[in-house]
C-alpha positions as CSV (number, residue, x, y, z in Angstrom):
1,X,9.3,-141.6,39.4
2,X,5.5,-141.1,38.0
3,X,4.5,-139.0,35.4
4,X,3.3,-136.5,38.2
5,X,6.1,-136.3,40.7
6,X,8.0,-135.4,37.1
7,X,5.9,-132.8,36.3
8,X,5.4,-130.8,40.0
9,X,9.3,-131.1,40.4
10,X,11.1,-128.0,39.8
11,X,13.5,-127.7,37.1
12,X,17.3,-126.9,37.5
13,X,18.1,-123.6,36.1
14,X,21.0,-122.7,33.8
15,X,24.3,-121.1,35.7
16,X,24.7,-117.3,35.1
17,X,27.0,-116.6,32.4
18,X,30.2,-115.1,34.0
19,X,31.9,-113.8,30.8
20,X,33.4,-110.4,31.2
21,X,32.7,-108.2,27.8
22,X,36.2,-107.3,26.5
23,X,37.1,-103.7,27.4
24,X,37.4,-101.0,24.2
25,X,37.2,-97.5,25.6
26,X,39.8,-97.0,23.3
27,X,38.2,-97.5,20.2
28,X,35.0,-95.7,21.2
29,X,34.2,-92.3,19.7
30,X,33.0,-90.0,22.4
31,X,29.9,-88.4,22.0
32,X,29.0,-84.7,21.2
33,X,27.9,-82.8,24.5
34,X,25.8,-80.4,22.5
35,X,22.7,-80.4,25.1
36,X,25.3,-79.9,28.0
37,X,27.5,-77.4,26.4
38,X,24.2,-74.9,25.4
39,X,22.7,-75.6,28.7
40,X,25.8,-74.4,30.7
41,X,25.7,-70.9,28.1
42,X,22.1,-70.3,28.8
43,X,22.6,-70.7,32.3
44,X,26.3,-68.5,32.8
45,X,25.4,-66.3,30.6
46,X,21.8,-66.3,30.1
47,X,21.0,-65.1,33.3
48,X,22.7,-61.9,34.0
49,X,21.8,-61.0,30.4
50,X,17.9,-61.8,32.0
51,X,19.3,-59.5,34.9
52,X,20.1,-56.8,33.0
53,X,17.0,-56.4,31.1
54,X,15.0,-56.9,34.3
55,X,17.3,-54.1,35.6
56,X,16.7,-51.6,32.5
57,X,12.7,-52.3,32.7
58,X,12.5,-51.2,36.0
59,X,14.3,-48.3,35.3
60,X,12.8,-47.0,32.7
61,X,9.2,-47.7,34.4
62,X,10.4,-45.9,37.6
63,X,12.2,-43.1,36.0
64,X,10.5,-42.0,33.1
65,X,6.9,-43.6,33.5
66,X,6.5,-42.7,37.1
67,X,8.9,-39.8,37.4
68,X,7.9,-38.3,33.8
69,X,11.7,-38.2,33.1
70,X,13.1,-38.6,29.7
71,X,14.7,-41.8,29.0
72,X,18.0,-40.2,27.5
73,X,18.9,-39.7,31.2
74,X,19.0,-43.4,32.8
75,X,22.2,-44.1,32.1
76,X,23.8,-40.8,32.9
77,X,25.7,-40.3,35.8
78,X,24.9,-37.5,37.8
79,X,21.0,-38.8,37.9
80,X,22.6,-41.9,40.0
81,X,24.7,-38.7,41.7
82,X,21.6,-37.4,42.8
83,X,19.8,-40.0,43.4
84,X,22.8,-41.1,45.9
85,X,23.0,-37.8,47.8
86,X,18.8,-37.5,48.6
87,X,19.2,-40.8,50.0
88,X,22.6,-40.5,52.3
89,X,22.7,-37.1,52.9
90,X,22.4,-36.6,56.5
91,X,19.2,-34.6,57.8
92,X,20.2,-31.9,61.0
């Protein structure tokens, strides 16, 4: 062979190592699922608690901004009484 045909001739590569890396689940220390465990609480409960607060603002704007109610009466129950009998109670 010449100095050339040595150089443009490709060289063999190494075989891929086929060593399997011993198995120790055992001794590994799990991690901490912080990030997971505060997600799932902001996202159960969370959500109706963003609900409910959406559910008192619009009460209070529609009964005692736009219906000049006091605000002592929201959560009383014959307002939702009254409120349930203008809207089903049948017209003749």
């Amino acid at each position: 062979m010449t100095q050339e045909q040595a150089k443009t001739k490709p060289t063999p590569r190494p075989a891929a190592k086929t060593e399997a890396k011993p198995q120790t689940s055992k001794a590994k220390v799990p991690k901490r699922k912080r990030g997971k465990t505060t997600l799932r609480v902001v996202k159960y409960a969370g959500i109706p608690l963003l609900f409910l607060i959406c559910l008192y603002i619009g009460l209070y704007i529609g009964y005692v901004k736009l219906g000049k109610q006091p605000a002592s009466e929201i959560w009383e129950w014959k307002t939702w009484r009254h409120i349930y009998d203008l809207i089903f109670t049948d017209i003749d």
